[in-house]
N, C-alpha and C positions, 0 to 999 in steps of 0.2 A: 294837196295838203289844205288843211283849216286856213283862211285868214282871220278869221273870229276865235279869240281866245276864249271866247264865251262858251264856245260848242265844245271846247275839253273836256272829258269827265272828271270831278271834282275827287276828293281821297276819297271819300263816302263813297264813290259809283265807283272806284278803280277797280274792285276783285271783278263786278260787272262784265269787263272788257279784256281782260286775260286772252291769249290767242290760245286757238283750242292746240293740243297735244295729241298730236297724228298717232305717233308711238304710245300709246297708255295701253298698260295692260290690264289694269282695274282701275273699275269706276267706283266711288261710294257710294253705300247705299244710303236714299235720303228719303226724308218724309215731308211731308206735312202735315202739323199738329198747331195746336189753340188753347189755352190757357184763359178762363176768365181773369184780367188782374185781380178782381177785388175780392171774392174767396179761391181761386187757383183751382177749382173746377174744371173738367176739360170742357171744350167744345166742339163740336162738327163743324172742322174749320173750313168745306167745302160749305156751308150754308154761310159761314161768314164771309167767304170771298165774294159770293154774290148778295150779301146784302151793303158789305161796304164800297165794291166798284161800281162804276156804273153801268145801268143791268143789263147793255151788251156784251160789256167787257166779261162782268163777273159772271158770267155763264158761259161765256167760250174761256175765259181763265179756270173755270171747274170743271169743265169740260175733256181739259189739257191734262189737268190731274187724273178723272177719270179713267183717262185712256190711258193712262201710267200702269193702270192696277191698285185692285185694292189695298197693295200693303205698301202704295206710296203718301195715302192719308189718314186723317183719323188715325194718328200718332201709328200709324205701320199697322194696325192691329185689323185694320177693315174699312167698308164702304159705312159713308154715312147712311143712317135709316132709309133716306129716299132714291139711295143710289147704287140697287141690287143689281140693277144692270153694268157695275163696274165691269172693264174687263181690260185685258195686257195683250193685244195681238198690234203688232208695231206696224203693219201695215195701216191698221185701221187707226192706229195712234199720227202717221202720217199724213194720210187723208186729210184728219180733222187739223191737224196745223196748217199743212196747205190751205184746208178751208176757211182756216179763222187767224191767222198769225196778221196779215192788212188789216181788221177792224180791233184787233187786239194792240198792236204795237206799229201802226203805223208804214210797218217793212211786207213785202210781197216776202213768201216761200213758196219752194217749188222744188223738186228732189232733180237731185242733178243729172246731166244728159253722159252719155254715154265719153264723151270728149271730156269732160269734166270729170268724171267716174276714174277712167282711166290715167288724168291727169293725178287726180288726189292718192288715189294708188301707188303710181311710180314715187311720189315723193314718199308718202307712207313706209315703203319697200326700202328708200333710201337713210332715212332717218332710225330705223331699226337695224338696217348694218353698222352706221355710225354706232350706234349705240352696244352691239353686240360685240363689234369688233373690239370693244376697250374692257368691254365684260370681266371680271372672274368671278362673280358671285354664281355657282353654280344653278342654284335656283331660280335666278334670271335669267342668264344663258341658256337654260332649257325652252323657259316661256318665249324667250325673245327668238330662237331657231324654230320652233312649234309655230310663231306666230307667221314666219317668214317662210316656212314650209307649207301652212295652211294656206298664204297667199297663193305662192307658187303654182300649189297642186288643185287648187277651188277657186279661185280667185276672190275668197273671203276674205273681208277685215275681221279675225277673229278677236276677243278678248272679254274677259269676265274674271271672278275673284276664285273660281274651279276650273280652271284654264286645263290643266296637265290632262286630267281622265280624257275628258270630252275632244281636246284634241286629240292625242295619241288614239283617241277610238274613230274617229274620223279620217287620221289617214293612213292607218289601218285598212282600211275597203280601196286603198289611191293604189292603182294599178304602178305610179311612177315609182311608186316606195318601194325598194328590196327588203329582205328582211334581214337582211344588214344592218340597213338604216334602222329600222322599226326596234331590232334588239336594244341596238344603241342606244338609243333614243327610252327603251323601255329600263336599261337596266341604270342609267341613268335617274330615274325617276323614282329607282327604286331603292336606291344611293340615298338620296336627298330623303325618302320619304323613312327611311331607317333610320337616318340619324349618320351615315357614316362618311367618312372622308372618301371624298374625288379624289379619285386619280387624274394627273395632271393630264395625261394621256388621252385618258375619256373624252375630259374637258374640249381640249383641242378640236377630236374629231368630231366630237358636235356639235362645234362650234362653226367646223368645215363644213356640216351640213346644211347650216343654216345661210351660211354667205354664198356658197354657191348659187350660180343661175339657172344649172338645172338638175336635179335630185336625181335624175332617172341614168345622168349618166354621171353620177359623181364617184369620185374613186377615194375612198379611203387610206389609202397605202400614205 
């Protein structure tokens, strides 16, 4: 713990330091955009960050953006003029944090080792039964058994704001899946995506799917 109360972050810094949320099933989507104050003009607010940080900083800070994609700047709509070479591949977005996160902010990154991986996983796994288990929002209870199924059977942290399709078509090809499960699982989605009431029933057994520890030998009954 701190002995300097000086080193607490202030109300100003607190959103700053939130602990992240293992369980999240959607992220927002965000930008960055620029406004001149005095006629409210836009601007290429990647040319602004590196003319207002200082010019290591504000070049591995726009750099960070870059590797976001182009529809994380320049109000979501595109790359600034000089920045055609945008692109979103997360591997390479990686990289570059590793590369520049120490002269950027002072802290080392490094993608984590296999003991690590494994560790953030089981809690992961854990914090989405807690959270399944208390469930009845159908359309959660789907995402959240989808989520803890895709671990299961890939060993992915899946999650996004079109979660349903992309997972259900993914373990769809998982040899563990009967098609049992996969019905379930599908007509379920298909409930939710009508507009029509769950059955309490459904509920349940998909809910069984989801908590169990291994999909391949789980029994419905």
């Amino acid at each position: 713990s701190r002995s300097d109360k000086s080193e607490e972050p202030d109300e100003q810094a607190a959103e700053y330091y939130l602990p992240v949320d293992r369980g999240m099933r959607h992220f927002p989507e965000v930008f960055l955009s620029c406004i001149d104050i005095e006629n409210g003009s836009p601007k290429l607010p990647l040319k602004v960050v590196r003319k207002l940080l200082p010019a290591g900083t504000g070049t591995s800070v726009s750099g960070l953006w870059t590797h976001c994609g182009v529809k994380c700047f320049n109000g979501g709509v595109g790359p600034d003029v000089d920045d055609d070479s945008a692109k979103s591949n997360a591997d390479d977005f990686l990289a570059f944090v590793e590369e520049s996160c120490l002269s950027i902010c002072g802290l080392p990154f490094k993608k984590l080792d296999k003991k690590s991986e494994k560790s953030y996983m089981a809690a992961r796994r854990q914090l989405l039964l807690t959270r399944l288990a208390d469930e009845m929002d159908p359309k959660v209870v789907l995402e959240l058994t989808l989520l803890l199924l895709v671990q299961q059977t890939r060993g992915l942290a899946a999650w996004g704001n079109n979660l349903v399709g992309p997972a259900l078509k993914l373990l769809a090809s998982e040899r563990k899946m009967t098609e049992t499960v996969l019905a379930l699982l599908n007509t379920l989605a298909q409930s939710i995506d009508s507009g029509l009431e769950v059955d309490s029933e459904l509920l349940r057994k998909v809910k069984s799917c989801g908590m169990c520890k291994d999909i391949a030998k789980h029994s419905l009954d």
